[in-house]
C-alpha positions as CSV (number, residue, x, y, z in Angstrom):
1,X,29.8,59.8,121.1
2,X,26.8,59.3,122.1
3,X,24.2,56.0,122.7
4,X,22.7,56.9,118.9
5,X,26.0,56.9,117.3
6,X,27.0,53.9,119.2
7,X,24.2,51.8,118.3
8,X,24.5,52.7,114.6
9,X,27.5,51.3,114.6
10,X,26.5,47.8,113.9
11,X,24.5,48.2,111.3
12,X,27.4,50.2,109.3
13,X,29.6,47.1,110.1
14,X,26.8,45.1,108.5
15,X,26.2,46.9,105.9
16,X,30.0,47.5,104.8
17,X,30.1,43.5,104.7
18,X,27.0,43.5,102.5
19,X,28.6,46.2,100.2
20,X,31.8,44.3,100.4
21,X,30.0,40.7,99.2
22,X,27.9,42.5,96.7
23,X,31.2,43.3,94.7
24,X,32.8,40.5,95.2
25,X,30.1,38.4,93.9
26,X,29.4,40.6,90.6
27,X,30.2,38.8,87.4
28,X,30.0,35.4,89.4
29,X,27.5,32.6,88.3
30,X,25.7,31.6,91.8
31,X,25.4,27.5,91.6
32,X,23.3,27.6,94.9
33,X,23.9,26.7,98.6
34,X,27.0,29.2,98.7
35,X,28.6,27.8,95.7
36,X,30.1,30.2,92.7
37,X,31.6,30.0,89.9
38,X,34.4,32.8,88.2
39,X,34.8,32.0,84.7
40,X,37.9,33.4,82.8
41,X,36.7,36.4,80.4
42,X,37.7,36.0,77.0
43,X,37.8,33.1,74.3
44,X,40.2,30.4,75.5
45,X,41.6,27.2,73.7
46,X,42.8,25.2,76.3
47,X,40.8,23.7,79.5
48,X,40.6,26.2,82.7
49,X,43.2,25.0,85.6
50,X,40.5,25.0,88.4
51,X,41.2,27.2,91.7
52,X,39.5,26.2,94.6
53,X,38.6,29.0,97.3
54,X,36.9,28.3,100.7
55,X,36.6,31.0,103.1
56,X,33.9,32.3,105.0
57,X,31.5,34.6,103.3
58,X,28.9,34.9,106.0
59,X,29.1,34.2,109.6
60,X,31.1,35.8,112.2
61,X,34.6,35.4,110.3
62,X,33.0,37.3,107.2
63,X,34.7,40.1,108.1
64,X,37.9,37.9,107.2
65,X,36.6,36.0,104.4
66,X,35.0,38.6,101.8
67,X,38.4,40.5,101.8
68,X,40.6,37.1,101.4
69,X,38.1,36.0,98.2
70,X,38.3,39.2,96.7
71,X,42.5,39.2,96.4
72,X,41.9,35.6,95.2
73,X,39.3,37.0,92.6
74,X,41.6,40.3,91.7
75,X,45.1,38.2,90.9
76,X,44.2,35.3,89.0
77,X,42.0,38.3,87.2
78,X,46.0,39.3,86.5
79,X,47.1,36.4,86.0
80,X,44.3,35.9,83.4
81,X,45.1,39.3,81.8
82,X,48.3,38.1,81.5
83,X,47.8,35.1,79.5
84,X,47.2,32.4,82.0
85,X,49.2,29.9,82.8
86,X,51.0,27.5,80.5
87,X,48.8,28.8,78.3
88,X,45.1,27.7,79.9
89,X,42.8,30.3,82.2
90,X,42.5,30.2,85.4
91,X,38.4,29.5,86.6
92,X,37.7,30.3,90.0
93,X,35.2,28.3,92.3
94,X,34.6,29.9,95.4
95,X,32.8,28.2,98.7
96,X,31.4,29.9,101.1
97,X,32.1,28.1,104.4
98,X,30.3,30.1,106.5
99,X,31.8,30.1,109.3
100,X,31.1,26.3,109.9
101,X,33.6,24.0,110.3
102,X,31.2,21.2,110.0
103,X,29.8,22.4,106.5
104,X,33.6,23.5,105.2
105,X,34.8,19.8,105.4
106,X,31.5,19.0,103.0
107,X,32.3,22.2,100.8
108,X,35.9,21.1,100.4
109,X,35.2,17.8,99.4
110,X,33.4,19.4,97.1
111,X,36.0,21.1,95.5
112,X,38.8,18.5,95.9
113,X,36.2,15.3,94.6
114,X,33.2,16.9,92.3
115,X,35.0,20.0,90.7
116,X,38.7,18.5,91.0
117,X,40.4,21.8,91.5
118,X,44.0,22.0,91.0
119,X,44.7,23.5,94.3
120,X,42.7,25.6,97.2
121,X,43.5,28.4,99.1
122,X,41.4,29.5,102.3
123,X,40.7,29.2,106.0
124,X,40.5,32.1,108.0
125,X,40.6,30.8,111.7
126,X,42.7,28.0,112.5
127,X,40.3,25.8,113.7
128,X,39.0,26.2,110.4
129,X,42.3,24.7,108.9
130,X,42.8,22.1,111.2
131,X,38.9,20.7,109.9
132,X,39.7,21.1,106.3
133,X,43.3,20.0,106.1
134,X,43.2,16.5,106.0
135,X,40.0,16.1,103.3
136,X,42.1,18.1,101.3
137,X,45.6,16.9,101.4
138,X,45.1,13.4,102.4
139,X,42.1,12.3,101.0
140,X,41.6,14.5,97.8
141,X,45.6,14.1,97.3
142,X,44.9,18.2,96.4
143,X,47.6,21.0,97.1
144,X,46.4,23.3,100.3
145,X,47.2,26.8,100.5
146,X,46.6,28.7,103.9
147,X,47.4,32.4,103.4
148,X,46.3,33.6,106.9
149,X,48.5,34.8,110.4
150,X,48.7,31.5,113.0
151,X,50.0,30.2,115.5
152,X,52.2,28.1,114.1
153,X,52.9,24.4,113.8
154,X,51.4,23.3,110.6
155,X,54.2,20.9,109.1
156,X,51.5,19.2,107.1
157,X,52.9,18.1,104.1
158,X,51.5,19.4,101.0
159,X,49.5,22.2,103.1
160,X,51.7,25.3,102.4
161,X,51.3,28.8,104.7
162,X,51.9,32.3,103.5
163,X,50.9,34.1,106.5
164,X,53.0,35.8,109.5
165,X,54.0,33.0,112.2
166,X,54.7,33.7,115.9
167,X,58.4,34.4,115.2
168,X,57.7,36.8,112.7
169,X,55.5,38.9,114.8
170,X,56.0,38.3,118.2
171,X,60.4,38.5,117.9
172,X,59.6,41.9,116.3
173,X,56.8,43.4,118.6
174,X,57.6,42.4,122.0
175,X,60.7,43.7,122.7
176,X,59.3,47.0,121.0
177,X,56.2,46.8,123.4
178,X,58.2,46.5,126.3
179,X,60.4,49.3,125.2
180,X,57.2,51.4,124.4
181,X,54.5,50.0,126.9
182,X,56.2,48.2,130.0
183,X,57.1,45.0,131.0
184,X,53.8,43.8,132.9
185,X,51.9,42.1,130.3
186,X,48.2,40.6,130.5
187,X,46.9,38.1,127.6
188,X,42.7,38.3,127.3
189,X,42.3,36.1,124.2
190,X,39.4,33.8,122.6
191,X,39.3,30.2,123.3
192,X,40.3,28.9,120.5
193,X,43.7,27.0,119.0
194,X,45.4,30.0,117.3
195,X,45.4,32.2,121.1
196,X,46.1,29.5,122.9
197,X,49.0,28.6,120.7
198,X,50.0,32.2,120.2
199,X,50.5,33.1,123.9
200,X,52.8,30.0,124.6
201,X,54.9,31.6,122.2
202,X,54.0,35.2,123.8
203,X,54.5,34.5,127.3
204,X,58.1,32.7,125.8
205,X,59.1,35.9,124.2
206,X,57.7,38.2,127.2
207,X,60.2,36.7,129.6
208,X,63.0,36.4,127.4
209,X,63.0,40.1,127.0
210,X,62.5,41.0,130.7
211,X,58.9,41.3,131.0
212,X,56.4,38.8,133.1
213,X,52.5,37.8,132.5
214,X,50.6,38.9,135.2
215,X,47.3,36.6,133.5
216,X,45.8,35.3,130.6
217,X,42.2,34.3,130.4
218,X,40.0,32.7,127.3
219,X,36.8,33.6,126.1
220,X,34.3,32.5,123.8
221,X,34.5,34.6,120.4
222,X,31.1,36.5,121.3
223,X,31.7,37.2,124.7
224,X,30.7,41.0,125.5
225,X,31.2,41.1,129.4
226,X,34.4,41.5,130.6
227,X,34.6,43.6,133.7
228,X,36.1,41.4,136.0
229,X,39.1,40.9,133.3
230,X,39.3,44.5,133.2
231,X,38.8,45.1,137.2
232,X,42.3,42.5,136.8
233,X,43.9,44.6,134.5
234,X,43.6,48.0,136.3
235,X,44.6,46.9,139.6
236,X,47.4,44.9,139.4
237,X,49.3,47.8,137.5
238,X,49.4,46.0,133.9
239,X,51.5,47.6,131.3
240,X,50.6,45.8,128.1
241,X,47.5,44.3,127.1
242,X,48.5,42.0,124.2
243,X,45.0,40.9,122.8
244,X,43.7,37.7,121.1
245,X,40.4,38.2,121.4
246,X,38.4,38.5,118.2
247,X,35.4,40.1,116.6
248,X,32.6,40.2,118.1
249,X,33.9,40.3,121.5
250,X,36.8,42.3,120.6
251,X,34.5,45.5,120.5
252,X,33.3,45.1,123.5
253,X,36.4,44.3,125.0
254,X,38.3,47.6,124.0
255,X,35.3,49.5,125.4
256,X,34.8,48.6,128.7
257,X,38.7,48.6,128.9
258,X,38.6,52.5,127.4
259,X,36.0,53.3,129.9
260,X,38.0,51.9,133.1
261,X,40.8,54.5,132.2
262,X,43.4,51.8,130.9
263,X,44.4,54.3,128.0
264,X,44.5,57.2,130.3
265,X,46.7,55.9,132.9
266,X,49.3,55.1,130.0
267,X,48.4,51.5,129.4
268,X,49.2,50.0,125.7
269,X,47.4,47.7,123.9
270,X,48.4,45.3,121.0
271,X,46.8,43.1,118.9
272,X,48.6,41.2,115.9
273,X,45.9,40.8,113.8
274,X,44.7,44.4,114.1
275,X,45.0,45.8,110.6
276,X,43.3,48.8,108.8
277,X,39.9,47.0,108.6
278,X,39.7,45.6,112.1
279,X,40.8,49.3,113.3
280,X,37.7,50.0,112.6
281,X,35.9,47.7,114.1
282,X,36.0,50.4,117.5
283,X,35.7,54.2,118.3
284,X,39.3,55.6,117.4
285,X,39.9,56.8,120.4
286,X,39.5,53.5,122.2
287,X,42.1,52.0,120.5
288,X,44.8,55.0,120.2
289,X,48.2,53.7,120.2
290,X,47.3,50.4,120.0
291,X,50.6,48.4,118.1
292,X,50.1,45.8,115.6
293,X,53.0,44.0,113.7
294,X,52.4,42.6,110.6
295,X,53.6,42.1,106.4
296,X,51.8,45.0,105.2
297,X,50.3,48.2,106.0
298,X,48.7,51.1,103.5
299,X,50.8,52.9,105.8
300,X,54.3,52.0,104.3
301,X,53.3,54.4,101.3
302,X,55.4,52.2,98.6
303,X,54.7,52.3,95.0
304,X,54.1,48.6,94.5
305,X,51.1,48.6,98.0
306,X,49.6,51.8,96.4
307,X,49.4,50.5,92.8
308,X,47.5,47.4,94.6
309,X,45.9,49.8,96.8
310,X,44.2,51.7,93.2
311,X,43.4,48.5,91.6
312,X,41.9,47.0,94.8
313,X,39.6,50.0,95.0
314,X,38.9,50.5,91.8
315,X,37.8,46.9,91.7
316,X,35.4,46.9,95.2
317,X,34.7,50.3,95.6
318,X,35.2,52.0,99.5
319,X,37.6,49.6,100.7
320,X,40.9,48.6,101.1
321,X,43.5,46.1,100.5
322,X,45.0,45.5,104.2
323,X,47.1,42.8,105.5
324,X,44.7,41.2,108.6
325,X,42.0,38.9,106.5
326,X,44.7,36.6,105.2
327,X,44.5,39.4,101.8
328,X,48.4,39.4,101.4
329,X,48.7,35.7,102.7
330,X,46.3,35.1,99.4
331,X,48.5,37.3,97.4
332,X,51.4,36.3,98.1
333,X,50.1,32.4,98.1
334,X,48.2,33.0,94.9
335,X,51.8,34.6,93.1
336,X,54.3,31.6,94.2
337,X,51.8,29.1,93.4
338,X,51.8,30.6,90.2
339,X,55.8,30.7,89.7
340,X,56.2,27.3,91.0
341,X,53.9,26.2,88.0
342,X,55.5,28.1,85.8
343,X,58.6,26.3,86.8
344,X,57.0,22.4,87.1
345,X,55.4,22.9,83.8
346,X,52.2,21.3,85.3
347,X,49.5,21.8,87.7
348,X,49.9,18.2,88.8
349,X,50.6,18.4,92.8
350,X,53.9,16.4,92.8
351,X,56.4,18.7,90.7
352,X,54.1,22.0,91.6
353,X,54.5,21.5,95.5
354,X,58.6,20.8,94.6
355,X,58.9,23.7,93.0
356,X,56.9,25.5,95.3
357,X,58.9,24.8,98.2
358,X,61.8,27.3,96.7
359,X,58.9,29.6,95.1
360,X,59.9,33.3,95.6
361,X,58.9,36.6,94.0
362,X,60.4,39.2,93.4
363,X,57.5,42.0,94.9
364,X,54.4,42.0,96.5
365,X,52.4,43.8,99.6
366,X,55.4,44.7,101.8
367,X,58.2,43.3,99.5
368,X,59.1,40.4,98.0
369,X,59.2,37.0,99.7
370,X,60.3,33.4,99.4
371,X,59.6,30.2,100.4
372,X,62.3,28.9,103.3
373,X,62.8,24.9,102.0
374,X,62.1,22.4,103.8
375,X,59.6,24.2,105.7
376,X,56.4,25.0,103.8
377,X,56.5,28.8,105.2
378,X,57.9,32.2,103.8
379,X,60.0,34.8,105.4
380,X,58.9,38.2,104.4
381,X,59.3,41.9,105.7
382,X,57.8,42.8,108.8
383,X,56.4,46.5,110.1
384,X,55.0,47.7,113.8
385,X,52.9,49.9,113.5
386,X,50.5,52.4,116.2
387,X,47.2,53.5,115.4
388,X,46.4,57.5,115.9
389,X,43.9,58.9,115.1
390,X,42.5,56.0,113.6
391,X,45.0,55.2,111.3
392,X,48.3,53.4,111.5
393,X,51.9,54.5,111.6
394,X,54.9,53.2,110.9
395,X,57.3,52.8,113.9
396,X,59.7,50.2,113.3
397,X,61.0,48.0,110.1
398,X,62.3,44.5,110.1
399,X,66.1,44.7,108.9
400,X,65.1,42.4,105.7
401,X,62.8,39.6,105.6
402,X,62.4,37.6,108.9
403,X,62.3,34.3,109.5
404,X,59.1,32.1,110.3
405,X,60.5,30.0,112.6
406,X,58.4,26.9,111.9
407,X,59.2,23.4,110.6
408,X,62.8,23.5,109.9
C-alpha cells in the first residue's frame, strides 16, 4: 500500500459513516439539535408506545452508534408491520448523544421527562451508561435497556443488558488463545471503565488457564503513538496481544505493531469487540488472524443471520448487520422487551420489567436467548472467530448458550 492509499483511508471511513447516517435518517422528521422523530407508517387508532433511543450519531463512537440506531429503526419497523403491540404502533425518538456524556444526561431527560418514552435503549461506551443510568431509572422511573458488550457489573435495577459480559467472552476465548497464540499475554487498552474492568477479569482468566500478563498499559481513546508499547511487546517475547484499545487509536495501534514484525514472528492478536465493521477499520493484512469472540458473526452462514443480513442491506444499502456496535445487543433487547409486553399486557415499567426478567425468544442473530432471572443479563451462543483475509471465520462454538456470569 502505499502513502496515497493510506491517507485515503480516512476519508472512506468518513464517508461510509456519512452514507451510513444518511439512511438511517431518511423518512425521519429532524426536530433540531440532534433530535428525530420515526413515526409509525400507516393509519393507527390507538396512541404510539414511545421508544426512546440515545446513542451516538456523531463523535468518535459514531462508528458504534449509526449501526445500533438503525437495528432499533429496522425491528420496531417489524414489529410495526406486524401489528404493533397490544394493538398501538411503536414511534421512535432517536437522540443523538454525540459522543458527550455531558449532553446525553440533558438528551435523556429529554426523553424520560418531555417525550415520556415508555422505555430507552442505547449507550455505546460504558462510561456513557454509567452517566445516563441513573436520570433514567431513578429519576425518570423509565425502563433502561443497554444492548452493548461490557465489562460487567451493572446490577442496576430496572437497567437491563443484552450484550456479551466478561464470562461470556473471555471463558470462551482465552483458553482458545492460549491454545492458538501462547501463554504470554500483553493488555494495551484505552483508559476508560469497560478496559479497565475487562482486564481484571482477563488477567483472572489468563492465569487460571496457565498463561501470565507480562503488562497492561492505558491510553487515551485518540492516542496514535505507541512505540514504546510496541518496543515492550517485541522484546519481552509476548505471545498474545489481547487489545482494548479503541477507534481512533486502534488504527494506529495495529500498524505500528504490523510494522515492528509482531505478525511475522507468529504473534496473535485479539480484540473482543472486533467485528465485521471494525475489521475494517485497518489494512487486512495488519490484522490477519486476529480472534474475536462474540454473539454473532455473518460468518456463521445461518438462515435466520442471512435473512437479517438481506433485509439489513436492503434497508441501508453497502453495509452490514454485525454483532460489535451493540446491533444484536439492540436486537435482541428490542425482541424481549417486546415479549415481556406482550406478556404484562402493558407498557407500564413495573409488570414489563417482571416479565422481562424471564423474557426469552426463540431466534435471533446467533440463536435464541433468554433472560437468566434474577440477574438482568441473557445467556446466549457464543462464536471465536479469526480474521483472513479480511474476513472472519469460524473456529470454535459455545456448546449451547453461555452464561453471563453477572448479578446472580
Amino acid at each position: 500500500m502505499n502513502n496515497d492509499d493510506r491517507s485515503s483511508r480516512p476519508l472512506s471511513a468518513s464517508r461510509r459513516l456519512f452514507l451510513q447516517r444518511t439512511s438511517l435518517l431518511t423518512g425521519m422528521i429532524a426536530l433540531g439539535g440532534g433530535s428525530y422523530l420515526y413515526n409509525p407508517k400507516g393509519v393507527w387508532a390507538a396512541a404510539p408506545i414511545k421508544v426512546g433511543i440515545a446513542t451516538d450519531l456523531t463523535g468518535a463512537i459514531s462508528w458504534g452508534g449509526i449501526p445500533n440506531s438503525q437495528v432499533a429503526k429496522m425491528v420496531i419497523d417489524q414489529i410495526n408491520k406486524g401489528g404493533g403491540l397490544l394493538g398501538r404502533p411503536l414511534q421512535m425518538i432517536l437522540e443523538d448523544t454525540a459522543t458527550n456524556e455531558q449532553l446525553a444526561v440533558t438528551k435523556v431527560r429529554k426523553l424520560v421527562t418531555q417525550d415520556k418514552v415508555d422505555v430507552v435503549f442505547g449507550g455505546i461506551t460504558s462510561s456513557m451508561r454509567n452517566a445516563i443510568k441513573d436520570t433514567i431509572v431513578n429519576r425518570g422511573k423509565t425502563l433502561y435497556i443497554y444492548p452493548q458488550l461490557y465489562e460487567g457489573k451493572e446490577c442496576t435495577p430496572y437497567l437491563f443488558c443484552t450484550g456479551p459480559t466478561p464470562a461470556q467472552q473471555c471463558d470462551t476465548l482465552i483458553p482458545w488463545l492460549i491454545k492458538n497464540g501462547g501463554k504470554k499475554f500483553y493488555l494495551p487498552s484505552a483508559d476508560y471503565v469497560w478496559p479497565h474492568t475487562l482486564n481484571a477479569y482477563a488477567r483472572k482468566a489468563i492465569v487460571k488457564n496457565g498463561g501470565e500478563v507480562i503488562g497492561e498499559e492505558y491510553f487515551p481513546v485518540d492516542h496514535n503513538e505507541y512505540s514504546a508499547t510496541v518496543n515492550k511487546i517485541m522484546s519481552s517475547g509476548v505471545n498474545v496481544v489481547f487489545n482494548t484499545t479503541i477507534p481512533p487509536g486502534v488504527a494506529a495501534f495495529f500498524k505500528q505493531l504490523y510494522e515492528a514484525g509482531f505478525l511475522k514472528n507468529g504473534g496473535r492478536l485479539s480484540c473482543v469487540y472486533y467485528d465485521e465493521n471494525a475489521i475494517t477499520i485497518t489494512p487486512p493484512h495488519e490484522v490477519e488472524g486476529l480472534a474475536s469472540c462474540l454473539d454473532y458473526f455473518r460468518a456463521i452462514n445461518d438462515p435466520f443471520g442471512n435473512q437479517l443480513q438481506a433485509e439489513y442491506g436492503k434497508l441501508f444499502g453497502n453495509t452490514s448487520y454485525n454483532a460489535g456496535s451493540g446491533s444484536t445487543g439492540m436486537y435482541r433487547g428490542i425482541k424481549l422487551w417486546e415479549a415481556a409486553v406482550k406478556e404484562a399486557k402493558s407498557v407500564n415499567r413495573e409488570p414489563v420489567a417482571a416479565a422481562l426478567d424471564h423474557a426469552k425468544i426463540s431466534d435471533g442473530p446467533g440463536g435464541g436467548c433468554e433472560m437468566v432471572p434474577g440477574t438482568r443479563h441473557v445467556k446466549m451462543n457464543m462464536y471465536t472467530a479469526v480474521s483472513k483475509g479480511g474476513k472472519y471465520e469460524i473456529v470454535e462454538k459455545s456448546k449451547g448458550p453461555v452464561m453471563p456470569g453477572e448479578c446472580a
